[in-house]
C-alpha atoms as a printed R data frame, in Angstrom:
    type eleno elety resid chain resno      x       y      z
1   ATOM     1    CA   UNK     A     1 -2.262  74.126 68.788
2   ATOM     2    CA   UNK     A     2 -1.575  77.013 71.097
3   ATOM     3    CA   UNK     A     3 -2.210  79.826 69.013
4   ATOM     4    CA   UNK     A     4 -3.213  82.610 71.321
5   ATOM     5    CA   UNK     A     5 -1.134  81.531 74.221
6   ATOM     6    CA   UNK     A     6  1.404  84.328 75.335
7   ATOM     7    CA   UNK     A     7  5.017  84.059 72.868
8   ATOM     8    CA   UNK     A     8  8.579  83.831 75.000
9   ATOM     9    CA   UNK     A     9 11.355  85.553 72.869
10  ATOM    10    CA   UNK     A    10 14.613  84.927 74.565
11  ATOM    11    CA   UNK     A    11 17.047  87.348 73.204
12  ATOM    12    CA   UNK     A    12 20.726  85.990 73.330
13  ATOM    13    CA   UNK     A    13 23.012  88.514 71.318
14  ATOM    14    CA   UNK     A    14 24.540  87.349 67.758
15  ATOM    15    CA   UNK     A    15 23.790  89.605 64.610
16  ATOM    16    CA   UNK     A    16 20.427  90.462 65.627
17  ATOM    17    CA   UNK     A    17 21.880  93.031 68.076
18  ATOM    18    CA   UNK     A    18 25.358  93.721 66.514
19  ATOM    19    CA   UNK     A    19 26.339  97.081 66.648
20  ATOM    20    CA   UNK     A    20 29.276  98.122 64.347
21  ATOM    21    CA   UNK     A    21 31.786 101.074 65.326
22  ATOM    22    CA   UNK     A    22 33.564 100.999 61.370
23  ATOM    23    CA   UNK     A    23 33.197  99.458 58.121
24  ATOM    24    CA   UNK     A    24 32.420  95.559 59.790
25  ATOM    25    CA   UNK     A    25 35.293  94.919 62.417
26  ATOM    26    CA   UNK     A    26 34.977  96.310 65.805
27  ATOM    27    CA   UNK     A    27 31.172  95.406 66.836
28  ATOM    28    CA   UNK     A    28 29.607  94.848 70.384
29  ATOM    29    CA   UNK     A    29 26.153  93.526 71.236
30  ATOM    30    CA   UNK     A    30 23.805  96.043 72.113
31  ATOM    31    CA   UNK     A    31 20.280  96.352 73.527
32  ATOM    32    CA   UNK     A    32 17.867  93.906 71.710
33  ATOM    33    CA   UNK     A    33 16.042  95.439 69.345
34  ATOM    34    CA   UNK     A    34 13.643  92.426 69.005
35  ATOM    35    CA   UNK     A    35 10.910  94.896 71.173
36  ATOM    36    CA   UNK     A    36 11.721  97.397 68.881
37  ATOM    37    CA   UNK     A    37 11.580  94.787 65.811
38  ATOM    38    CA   UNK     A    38  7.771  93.198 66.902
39  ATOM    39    CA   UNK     A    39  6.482  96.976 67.089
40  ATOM    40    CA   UNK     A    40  7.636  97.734 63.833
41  ATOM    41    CA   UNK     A    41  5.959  94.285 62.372
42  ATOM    42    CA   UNK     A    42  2.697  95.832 64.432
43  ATOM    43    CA   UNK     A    43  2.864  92.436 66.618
44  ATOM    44    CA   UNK     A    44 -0.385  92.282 68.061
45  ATOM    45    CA   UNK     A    45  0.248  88.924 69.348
46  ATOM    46    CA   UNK     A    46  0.595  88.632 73.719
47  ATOM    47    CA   UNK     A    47  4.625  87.782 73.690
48  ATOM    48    CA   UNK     A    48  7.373  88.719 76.884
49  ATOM    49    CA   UNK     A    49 10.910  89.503 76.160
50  ATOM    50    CA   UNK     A    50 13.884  87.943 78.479
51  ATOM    51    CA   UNK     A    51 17.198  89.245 77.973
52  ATOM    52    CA   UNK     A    52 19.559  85.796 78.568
53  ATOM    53    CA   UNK     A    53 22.328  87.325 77.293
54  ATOM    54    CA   UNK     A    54 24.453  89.647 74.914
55  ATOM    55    CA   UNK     A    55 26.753  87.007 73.221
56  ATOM    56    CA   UNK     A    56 28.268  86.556 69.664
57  ATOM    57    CA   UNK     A    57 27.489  83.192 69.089
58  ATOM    58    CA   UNK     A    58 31.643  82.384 68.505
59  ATOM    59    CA   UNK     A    59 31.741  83.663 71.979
60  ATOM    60    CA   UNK     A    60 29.082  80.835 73.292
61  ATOM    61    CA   UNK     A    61 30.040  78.362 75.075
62  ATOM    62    CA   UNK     A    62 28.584  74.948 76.807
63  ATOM    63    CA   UNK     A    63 27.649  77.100 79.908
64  ATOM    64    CA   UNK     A    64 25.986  79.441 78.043
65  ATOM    65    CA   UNK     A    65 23.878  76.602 76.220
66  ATOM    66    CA   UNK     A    66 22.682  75.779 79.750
67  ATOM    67    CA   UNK     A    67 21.846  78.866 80.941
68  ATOM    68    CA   UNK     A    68 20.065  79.340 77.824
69  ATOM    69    CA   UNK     A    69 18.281  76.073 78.621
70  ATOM    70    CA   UNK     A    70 17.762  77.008 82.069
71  ATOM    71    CA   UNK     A    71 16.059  80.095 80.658
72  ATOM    72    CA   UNK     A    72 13.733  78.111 78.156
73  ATOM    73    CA   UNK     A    73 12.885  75.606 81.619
74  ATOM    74    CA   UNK     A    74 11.786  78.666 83.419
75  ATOM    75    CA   UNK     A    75  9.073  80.016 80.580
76  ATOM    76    CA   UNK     A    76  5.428  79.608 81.877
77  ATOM    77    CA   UNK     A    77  4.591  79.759 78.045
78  ATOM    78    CA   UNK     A    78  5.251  76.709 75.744
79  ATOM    79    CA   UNK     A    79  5.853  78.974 73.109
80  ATOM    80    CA   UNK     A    80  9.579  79.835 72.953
81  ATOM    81    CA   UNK     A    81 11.383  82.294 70.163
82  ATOM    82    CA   UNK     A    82 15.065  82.382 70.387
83  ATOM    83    CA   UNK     A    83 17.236  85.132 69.106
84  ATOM    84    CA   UNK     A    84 20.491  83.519 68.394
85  ATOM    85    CA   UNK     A    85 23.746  83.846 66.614
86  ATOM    86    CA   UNK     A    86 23.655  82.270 63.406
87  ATOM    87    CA   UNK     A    87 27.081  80.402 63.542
88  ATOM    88    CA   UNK     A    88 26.546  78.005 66.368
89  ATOM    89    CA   UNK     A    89 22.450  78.463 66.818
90  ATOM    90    CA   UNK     A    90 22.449  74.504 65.629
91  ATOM    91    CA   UNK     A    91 24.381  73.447 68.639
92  ATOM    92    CA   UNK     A    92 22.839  75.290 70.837
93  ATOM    93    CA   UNK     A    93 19.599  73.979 68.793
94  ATOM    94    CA   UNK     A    94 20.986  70.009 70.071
95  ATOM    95    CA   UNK     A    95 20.694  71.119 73.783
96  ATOM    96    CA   UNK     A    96 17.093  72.305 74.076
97  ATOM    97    CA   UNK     A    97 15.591  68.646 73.000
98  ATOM    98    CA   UNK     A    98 14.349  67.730 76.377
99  ATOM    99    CA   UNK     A    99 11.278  70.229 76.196
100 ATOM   100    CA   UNK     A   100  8.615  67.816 74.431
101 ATOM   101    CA   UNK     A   101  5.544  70.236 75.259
102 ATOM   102    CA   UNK     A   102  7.575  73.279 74.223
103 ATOM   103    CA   UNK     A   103  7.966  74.547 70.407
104 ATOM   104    CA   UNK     A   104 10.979  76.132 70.550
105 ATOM   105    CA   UNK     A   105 12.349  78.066 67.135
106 ATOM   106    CA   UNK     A   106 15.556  79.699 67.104
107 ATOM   107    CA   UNK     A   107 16.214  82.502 64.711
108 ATOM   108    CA   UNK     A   108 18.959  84.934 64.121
109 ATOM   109    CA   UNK     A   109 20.282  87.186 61.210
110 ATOM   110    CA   UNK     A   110 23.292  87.133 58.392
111 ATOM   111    CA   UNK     A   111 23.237  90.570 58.913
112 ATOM   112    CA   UNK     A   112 22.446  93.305 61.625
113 ATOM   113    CA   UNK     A   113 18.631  94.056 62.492
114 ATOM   114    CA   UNK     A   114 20.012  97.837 62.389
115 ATOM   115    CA   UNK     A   115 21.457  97.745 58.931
116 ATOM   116    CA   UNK     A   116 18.565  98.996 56.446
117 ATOM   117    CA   UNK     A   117 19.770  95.620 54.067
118 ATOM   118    CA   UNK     A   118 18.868  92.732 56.655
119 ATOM   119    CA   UNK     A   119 17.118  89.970 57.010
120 ATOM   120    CA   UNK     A   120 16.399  90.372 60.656
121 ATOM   121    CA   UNK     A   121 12.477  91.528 60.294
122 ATOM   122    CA   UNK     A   122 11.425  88.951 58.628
123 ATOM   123    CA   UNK     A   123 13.564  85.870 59.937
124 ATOM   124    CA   UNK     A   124 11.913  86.873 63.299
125 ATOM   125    CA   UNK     A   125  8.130  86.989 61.151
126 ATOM   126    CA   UNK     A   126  8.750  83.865 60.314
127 ATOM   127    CA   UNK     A   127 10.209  82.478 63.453
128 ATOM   128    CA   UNK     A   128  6.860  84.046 65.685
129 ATOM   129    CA   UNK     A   129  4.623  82.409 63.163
130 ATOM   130    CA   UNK     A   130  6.212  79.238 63.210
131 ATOM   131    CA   UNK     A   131  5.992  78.878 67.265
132 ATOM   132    CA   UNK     A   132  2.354  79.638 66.771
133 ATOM   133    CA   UNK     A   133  1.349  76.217 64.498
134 ATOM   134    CA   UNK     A   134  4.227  73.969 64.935
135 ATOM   135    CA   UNK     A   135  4.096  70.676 66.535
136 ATOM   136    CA   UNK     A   136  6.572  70.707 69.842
137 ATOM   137    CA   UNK     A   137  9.747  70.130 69.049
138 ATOM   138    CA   UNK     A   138 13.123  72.369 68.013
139 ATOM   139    CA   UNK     A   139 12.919  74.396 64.892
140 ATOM   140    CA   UNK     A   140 15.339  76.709 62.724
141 ATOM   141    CA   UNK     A   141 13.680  79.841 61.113
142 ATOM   142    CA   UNK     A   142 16.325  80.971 58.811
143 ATOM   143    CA   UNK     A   143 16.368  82.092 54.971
144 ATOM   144    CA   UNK     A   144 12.528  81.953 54.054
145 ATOM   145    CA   UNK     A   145 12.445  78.487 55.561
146 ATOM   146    CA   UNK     A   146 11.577  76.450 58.511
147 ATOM   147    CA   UNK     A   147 13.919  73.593 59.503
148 ATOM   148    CA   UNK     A   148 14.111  70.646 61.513
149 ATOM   149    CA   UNK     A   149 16.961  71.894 64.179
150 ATOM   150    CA   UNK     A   150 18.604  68.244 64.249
151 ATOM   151    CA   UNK     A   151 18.717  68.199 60.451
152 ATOM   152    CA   UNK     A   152 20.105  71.748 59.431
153 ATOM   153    CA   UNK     A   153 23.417  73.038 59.006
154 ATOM   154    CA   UNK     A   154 24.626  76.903 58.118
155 ATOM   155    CA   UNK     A   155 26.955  76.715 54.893
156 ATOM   156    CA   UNK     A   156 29.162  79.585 54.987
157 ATOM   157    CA   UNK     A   157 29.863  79.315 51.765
158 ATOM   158    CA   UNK     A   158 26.277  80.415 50.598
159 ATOM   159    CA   UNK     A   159 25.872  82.079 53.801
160 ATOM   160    CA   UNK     A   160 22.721  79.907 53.756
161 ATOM   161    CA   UNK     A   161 20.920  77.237 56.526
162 ATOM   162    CA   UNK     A   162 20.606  74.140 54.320
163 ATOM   163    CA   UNK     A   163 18.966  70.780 55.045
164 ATOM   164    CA   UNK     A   164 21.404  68.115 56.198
């Protein structure tokens, strides 16, 4: 376990950093607002930010994916958060399998970390606790739980990740 070694939180758009211009249609990504998220949560834990990009995750493509896992390659830590868009974070989840000292946990949010009604706080909580005592592999932090990222699947209909 790795517990005090420094956290990588690669911030790549999605929800998380969804800024909405009227009542939920025109949006952009904005800033991230995970720095602004961890000093809220009074995140004491050593952790570096990297910006890999400001993407809804509908807008993410295969090339994206690699850059992404380019960016995970180049962290000195083995520690690895991922801020992701929650409607293809699975796939993008399926790429990053090739890291086996790495923990790697993606997160994201079903709605945006600066609506006062989200789930963004604590989805990242879970996510930088998780990286801390997990065994190396690719996780999902979503909805109070922690998933296996090869066995997970987000059902819109619940607007839920759910074992597969």
């Amino acid at each position: 376990m790795k517990i005090h070694e420094q956290i990588s939180v690669l911030t790549t758009g999605g929800t998380f950093d969804k800024i909405y211009f009227d009542a939920k249609s025109k949006f952009e990504i904005g800033d991230s607002i995970v720095g602004a998220l961890l000093t809220q949560g009074v995140v004491k834990h050593p952790y570096e930010i990297v910006e890999v990009m400001r993407k809804d995750s509908l807008e993410i493509r295969d090339e994206d994916r690699e850059q992404i896992r380019l960016a995970v390659a180049a962290c000195k830590s083995d520690l690895v958060v991922i801020t992701h868009g929650t409607d293809t974070m699975t796939q993008t989840a399926q790429v990053l399998v090739d890291f086996p000292a790495k923990v790697i946990v993606l997160t994201g949010a079903l709605s945006p970390a600066r609506f006062s009604d989200t789930d963004a706080l604590f989805n990242l909580g879970m996510a930088f606790g998780a990286v801390q005592t997990l065994t190396p592999g690719v996780y999902i932090a979503m909805n109070g739980t922690v998933f296996d990222a090869l066995h997970v699947v987000k059902d819109r209909e619940q607007n839920a990740f759910i074992e597969n």
